[in-house]
C-alpha positions in Angstrom: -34.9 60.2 127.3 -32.4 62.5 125.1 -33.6 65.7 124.3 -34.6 65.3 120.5 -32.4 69.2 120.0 -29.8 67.6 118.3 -31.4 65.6 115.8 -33.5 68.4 114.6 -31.0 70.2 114.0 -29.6 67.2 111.9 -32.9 66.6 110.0 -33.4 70.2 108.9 -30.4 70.5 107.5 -29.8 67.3 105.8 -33.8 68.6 104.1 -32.7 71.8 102.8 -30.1 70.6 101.6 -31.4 67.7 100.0 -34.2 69.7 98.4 -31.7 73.0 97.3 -29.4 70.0 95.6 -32.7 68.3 94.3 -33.7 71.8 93.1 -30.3 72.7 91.4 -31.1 69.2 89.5 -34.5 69.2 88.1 -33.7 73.9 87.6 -30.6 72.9 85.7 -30.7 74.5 81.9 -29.7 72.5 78.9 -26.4 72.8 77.7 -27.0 75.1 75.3 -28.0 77.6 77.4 -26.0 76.7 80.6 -22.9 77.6 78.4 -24.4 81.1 78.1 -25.2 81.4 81.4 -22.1 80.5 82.8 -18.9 78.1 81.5 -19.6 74.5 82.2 -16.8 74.1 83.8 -17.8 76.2 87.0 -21.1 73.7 88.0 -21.1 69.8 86.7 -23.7 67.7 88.5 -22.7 63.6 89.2 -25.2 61.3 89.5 -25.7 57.1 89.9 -25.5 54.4 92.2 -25.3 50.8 92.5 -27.0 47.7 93.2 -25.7 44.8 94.9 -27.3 41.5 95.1 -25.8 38.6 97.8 -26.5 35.0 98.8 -24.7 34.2 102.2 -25.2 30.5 103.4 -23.4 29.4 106.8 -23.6 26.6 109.4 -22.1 25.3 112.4 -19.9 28.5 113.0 -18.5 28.2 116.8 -18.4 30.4 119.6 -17.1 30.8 122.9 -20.1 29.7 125.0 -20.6 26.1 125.8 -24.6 26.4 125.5 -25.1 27.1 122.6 -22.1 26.3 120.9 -22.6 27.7 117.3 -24.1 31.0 117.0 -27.0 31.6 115.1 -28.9 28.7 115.4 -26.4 27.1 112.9 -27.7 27.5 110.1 -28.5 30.2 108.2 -29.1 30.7 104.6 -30.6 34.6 103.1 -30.3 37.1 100.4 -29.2 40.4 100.7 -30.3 43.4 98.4 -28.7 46.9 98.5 -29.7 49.4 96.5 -27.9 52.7 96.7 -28.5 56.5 94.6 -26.2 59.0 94.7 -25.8 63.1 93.7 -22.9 64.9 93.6 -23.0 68.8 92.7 -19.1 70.1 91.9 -18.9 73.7 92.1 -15.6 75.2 89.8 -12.7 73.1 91.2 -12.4 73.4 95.2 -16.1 73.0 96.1 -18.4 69.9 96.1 -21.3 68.7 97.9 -22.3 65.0 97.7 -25.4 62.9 99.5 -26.5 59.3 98.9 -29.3 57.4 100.0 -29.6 53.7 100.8 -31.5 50.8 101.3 -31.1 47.3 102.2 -33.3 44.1 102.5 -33.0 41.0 103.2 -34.9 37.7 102.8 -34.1 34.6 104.5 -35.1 31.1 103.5 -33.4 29.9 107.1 -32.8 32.0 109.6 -33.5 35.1 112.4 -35.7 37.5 110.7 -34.4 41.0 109.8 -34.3 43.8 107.5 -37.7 42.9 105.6 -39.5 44.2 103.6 -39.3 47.9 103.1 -37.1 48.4 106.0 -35.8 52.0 105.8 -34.4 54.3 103.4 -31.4 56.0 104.8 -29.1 58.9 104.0 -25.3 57.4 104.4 -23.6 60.1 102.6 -24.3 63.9 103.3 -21.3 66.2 103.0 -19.4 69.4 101.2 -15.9 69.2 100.5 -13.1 71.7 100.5 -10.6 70.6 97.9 -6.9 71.7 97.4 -7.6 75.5 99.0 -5.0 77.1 100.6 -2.4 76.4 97.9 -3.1 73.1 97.4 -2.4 72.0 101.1 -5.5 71.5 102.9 -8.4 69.1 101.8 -11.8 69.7 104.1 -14.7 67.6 104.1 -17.6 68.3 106.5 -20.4 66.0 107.3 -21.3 62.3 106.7 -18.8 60.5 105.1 -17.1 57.2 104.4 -13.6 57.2 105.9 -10.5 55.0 105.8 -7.5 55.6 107.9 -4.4 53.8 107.3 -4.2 50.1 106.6 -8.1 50.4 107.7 -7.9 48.1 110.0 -8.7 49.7 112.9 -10.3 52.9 111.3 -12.9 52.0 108.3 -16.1 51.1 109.6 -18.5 53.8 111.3 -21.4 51.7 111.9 -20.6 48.4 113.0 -24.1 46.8 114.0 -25.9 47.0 110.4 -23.3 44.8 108.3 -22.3 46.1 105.2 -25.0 48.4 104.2 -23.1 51.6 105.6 -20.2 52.5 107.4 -20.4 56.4 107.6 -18.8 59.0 109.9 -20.5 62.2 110.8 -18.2 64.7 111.8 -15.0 66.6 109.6 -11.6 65.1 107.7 -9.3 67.8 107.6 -6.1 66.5 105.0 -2.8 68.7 105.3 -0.1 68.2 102.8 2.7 69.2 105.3 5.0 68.5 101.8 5.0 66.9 98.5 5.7 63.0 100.5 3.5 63.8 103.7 0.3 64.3 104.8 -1.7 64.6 108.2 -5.2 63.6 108.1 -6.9 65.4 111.3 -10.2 64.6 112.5 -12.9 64.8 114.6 -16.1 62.1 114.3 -19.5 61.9 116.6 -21.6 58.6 116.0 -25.4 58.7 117.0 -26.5 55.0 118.5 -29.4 55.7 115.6 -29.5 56.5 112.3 -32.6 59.2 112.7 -31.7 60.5 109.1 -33.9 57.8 107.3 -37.5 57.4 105.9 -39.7 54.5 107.8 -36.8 54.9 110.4 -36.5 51.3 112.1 -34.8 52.3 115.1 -31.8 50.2 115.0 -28.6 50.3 116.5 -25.6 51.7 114.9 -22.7 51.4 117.4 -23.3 49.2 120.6 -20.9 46.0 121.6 -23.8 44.0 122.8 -27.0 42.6 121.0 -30.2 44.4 121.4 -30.2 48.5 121.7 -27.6 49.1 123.8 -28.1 53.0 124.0 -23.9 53.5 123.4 -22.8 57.0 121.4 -19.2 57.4 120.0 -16.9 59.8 119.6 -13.2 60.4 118.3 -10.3 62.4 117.6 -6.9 62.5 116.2 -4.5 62.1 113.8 -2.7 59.8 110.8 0.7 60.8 109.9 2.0 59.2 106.5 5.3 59.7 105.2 6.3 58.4 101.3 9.8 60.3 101.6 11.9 57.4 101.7 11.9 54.9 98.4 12.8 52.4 101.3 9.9 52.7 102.9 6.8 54.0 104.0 6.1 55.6 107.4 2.3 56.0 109.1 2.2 57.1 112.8 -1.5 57.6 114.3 -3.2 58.5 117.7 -6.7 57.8 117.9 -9.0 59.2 120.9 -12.2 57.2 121.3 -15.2 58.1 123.9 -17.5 55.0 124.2 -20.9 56.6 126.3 -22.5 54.7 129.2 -24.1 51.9 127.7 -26.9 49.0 128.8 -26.8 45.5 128.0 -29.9 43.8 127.0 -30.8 42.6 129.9 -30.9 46.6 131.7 -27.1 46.4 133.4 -25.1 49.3 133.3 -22.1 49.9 131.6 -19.9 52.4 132.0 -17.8 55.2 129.7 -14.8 54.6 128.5 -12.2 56.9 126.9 -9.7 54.9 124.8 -6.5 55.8 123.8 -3.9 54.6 120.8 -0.9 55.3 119.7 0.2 53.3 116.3 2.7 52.9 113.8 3.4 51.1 110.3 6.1 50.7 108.3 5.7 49.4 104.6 9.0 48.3 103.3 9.8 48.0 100.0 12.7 45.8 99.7 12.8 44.8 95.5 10.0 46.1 92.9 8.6 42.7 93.7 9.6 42.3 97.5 7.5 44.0 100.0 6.6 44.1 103.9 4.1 45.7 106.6 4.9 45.9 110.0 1.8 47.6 112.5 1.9 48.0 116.2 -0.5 49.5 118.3 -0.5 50.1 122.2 -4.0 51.0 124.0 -4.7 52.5 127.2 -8.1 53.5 129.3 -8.7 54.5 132.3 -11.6 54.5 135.0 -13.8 51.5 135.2 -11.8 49.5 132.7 -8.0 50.3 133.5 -7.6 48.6 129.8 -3.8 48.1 128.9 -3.4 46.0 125.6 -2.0 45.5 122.5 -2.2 44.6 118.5 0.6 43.7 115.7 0.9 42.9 112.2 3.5 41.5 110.0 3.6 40.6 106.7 6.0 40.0 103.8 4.8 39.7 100.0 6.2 38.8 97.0 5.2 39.4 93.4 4.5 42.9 91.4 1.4 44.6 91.3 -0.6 42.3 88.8 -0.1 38.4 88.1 1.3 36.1 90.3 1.8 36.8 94.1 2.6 35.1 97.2 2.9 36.1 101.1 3.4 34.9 104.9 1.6 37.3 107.7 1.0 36.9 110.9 -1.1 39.6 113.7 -2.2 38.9 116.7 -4.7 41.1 119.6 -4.4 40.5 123.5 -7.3 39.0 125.0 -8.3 40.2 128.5 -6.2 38.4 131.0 -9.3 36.9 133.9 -6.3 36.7 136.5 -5.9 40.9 136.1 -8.5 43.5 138.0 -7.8 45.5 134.9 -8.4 45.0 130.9 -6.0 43.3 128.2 -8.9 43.1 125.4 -7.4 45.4 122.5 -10.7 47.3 121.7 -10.4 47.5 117.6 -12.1 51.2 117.5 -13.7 51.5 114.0 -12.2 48.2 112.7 -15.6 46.0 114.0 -15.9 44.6 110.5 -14.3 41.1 108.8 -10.7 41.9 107.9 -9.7 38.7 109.7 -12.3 36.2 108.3 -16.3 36.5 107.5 -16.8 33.3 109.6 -14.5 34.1 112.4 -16.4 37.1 113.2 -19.7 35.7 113.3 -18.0 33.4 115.9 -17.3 36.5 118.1 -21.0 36.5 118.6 -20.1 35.3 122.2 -17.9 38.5 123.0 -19.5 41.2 121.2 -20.6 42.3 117.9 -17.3 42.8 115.8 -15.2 42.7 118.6 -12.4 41.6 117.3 -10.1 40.6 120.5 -7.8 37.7 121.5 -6.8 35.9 118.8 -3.9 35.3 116.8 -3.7 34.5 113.2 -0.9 33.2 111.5 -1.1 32.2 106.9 0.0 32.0 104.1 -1.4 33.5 100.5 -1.2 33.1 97.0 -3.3 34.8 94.3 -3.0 35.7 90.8 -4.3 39.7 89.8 -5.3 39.3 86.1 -6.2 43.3 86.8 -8.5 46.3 88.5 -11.2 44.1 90.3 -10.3 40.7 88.6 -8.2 38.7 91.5 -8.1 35.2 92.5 -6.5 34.0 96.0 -6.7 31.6 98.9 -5.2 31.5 102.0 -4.5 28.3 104.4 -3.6 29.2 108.4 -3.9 28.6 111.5 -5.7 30.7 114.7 -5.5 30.7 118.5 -6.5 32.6 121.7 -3.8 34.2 123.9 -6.2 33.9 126.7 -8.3 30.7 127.2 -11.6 31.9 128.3 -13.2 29.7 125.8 -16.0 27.1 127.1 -12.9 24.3 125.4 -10.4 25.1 127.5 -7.7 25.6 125.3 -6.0 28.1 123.3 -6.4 26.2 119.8 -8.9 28.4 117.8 -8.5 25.9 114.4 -7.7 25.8 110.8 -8.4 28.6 108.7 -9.0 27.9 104.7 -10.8 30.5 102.0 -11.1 30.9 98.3 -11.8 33.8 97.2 -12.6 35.1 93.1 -13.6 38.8 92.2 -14.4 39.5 88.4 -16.0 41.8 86.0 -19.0 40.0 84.2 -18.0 40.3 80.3 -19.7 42.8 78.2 -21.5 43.8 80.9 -20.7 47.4 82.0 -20.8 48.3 85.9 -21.2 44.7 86.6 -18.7 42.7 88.7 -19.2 39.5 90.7 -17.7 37.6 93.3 -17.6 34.4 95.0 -16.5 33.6 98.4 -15.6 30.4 100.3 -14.4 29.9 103.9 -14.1 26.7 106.3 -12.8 26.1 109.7 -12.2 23.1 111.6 -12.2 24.5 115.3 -9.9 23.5 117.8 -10.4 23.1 121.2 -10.9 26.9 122.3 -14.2 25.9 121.1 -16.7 22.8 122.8 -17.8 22.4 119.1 -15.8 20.5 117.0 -17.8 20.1 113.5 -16.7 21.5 110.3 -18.0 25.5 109.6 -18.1 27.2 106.6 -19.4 30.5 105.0 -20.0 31.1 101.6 -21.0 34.3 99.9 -21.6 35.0 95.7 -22.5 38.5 94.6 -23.3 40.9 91.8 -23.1 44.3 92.0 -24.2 46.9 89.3 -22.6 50.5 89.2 -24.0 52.8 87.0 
């Protein structure tokens, strides 16, 4: 058993500060006489949150296994509801401290059982930030904290296992404006396999591959370079250090460390004001128990401006781990376990992993129309395969690929927006299953 040092440490701190912030709140003086204490310019105080309601129905979803052949029992059918509070406390113009609290449940009229009713109130966001100091060049934010790193695909999602209800990183985002066009995000991350920072704490898992409580920490370091010099293009390099901690599959086998190493690049081109591309390579090396060598790429090319009609052709593809090899090929996606390729595809990594995003190959087209900020409609029609065919099929056809996809404000509804979601997939023979999936999803979430 860990000694619990550490997460006292955590919990004390994260409780005074909650309770100075709550006590800065409720001790806060009207205006009137908070402008003859002091200006109002040098202490504001945020507050709100959001509530986001979802109705996700799928069936028939395949995975690599020949028994069973669809994960999840098939099909599945439940409600999801997220409710989220926020405070934010900015002090003058360089100092700010924001937390936020969540909770998520979820009721299921078919399906495993999971997040009931009250389930746990968590802290996803605790943090002070450090803005614009030494002459404008450095931006400093310590604590927990949402974090994107370049296209976000393989650096946007902190806590894999729980979904969508958080995605935090604890640790520090240090953002040095080397010059006007470039910037160097530096950081260092540590990610707990529990959440302990939560009321009626459920003891879930936060971070591990496998189902079950694997017992797997993170951590990470390194760097994003971004370059906007060039009206041409843009220019991102990256090197990403990640420390994966012994681990235990379900059924009480070992697993060992791993430390993970990638170097990337991407290149946005900007050929016309309506003509633009994306080009992202990474390569990936380990040592030690897994000897992993592998790969991931990502092409793109886009036309259309910034709202109304658009159109585009991509293509990416991750190695797969090669069974003829004593080492790895798998491309290990680091913080990107979350659906950028497809909803539906991921569930059907179920047989791999949770959000394990590895051999496969994805190759569409797109068209949408952006009527404006959060009001888009698109589909997208393509095809997917496996480099490696360790599927129970046999092959390397993964299937067809369609989704429809509508995002909207509701009218004369301030804070409200909505979306609906449609995918389907006729799986080829990577897969023993052959019957039609699908995933929908409709939702409403309220900001205020």
């Amino acid at each position: 058993m860990k000694p619990p040092t550490r997460d006292i440490r955590l919990t004390s701190a994260a409780l005074i500060i909650l309770a100075a912030s709550l006590f800065a709140q409720e001790a806060a003086p009207a205006p009137e006489a908070a402008e003859a204490l002091a200006p109002a310019s040098d202490v504001a105080v945020r507050a709100g949150g959001d509530v986001r309601v979802r109705q996700e129905a799928f069936d028939n979803i395949p995975i690599k296994t020949a028994e069973p052949p669809v994960t999840r029992g098939g099909n599945n059918n439940y409600f999801r509801f997220r409710t989220r509070l926020f405070l934010g406390i900015d002090v003058g113009e360089h100092l700010s401290f924001d937390a936020r609290a969540a909770n998520e449940v979820r009721a299921r009229n078919v399906g495993l059982k999971s997040y009931e009713w009250p389930d746990e109130l968590i802290l996803d966001a605790l943090n002070l930030k450090l803005k614009d100091v030494l002459d404008g060049r450095l931006d400093l934010t310590l604590g927990r904290q949402d974090v994107k790193l370049g296209s976000g695909r393989l650096f946007a999602e902190g806590t894999a296992k729980d979904g969508s209800r958080t995605q935090f990183f604890d640790g520090v985002l240090a953002r040095v404006r080397l010059a006007e066009t470039t910037t160097l995000d530096l950081f260092g991350f540590y990610g707990n396999c529990e959440n302990k920072l939560a009321v009626g704490h459920e003891h879930r898992d936060m971070t591990g591959y496998a189902g079950g409580f694997t017992d797997m920490d993170e951590s990470s370091a390194g760097f994003f370079l971004t370059d906007t010099t060039f009206a041409a293009a843009d220019l991102g390099l990256y090197y990403v250090w990640k420390h994966d901690s012994a681990w235990s599959l379900p059924d009480g086998s070992p697993m060992a460390s791993e430390d993970i190493h990638t170097l990337g690049a991407r290149l946005v081109p900007h050929v016309t004001e309506t003509l633009s591309g994306e080009l992202e390579a990474a390569y990936q090396f380990s040592g030690g128990d897994y000897d992993r060598e592998a790969t991931f790429a990502v092409a793109g090319l886009r036309l259309g401006a910034k709202t109304g009609a658009y159109a585009s052709v991509n293509a990416l593809r991750l190695s797969g781990d090669d069974p003829d090899t004593a080492g790895r090929e798998d491309f290990n996606v680091l913080y990107g376990r979350y659906p950028w390729i497809s909803e539906l595809v991921l569930y059907g990594f179920d047989g791999d992993g949770v959000g394990v995003w590895n051999n496969i190959g994805q190759y569409w087209l797109e068209a949408g129309y952006v009527f404006g900020k959060g009001h888009v409609l698109k589909a997208t029609a393509g095809f997917l395969d496996a480099p490696e065919r360790n599927g129970a099929g046999g092959g390397h056809d993964r299937g067809w690929l369609e989704t429809l996809f509508y995002a909207f404000p509701v009218p004369r509804c301030e804070g409200l927006s909505a979306h609906l979601f449609l995918e389907i997939l006729e799986p080829g023979d990577y897969y023993v299953s052959d019957k039609t999936a699908y995933f929908f999803r409709w939702e409403l979430n309220w900001a205020f």
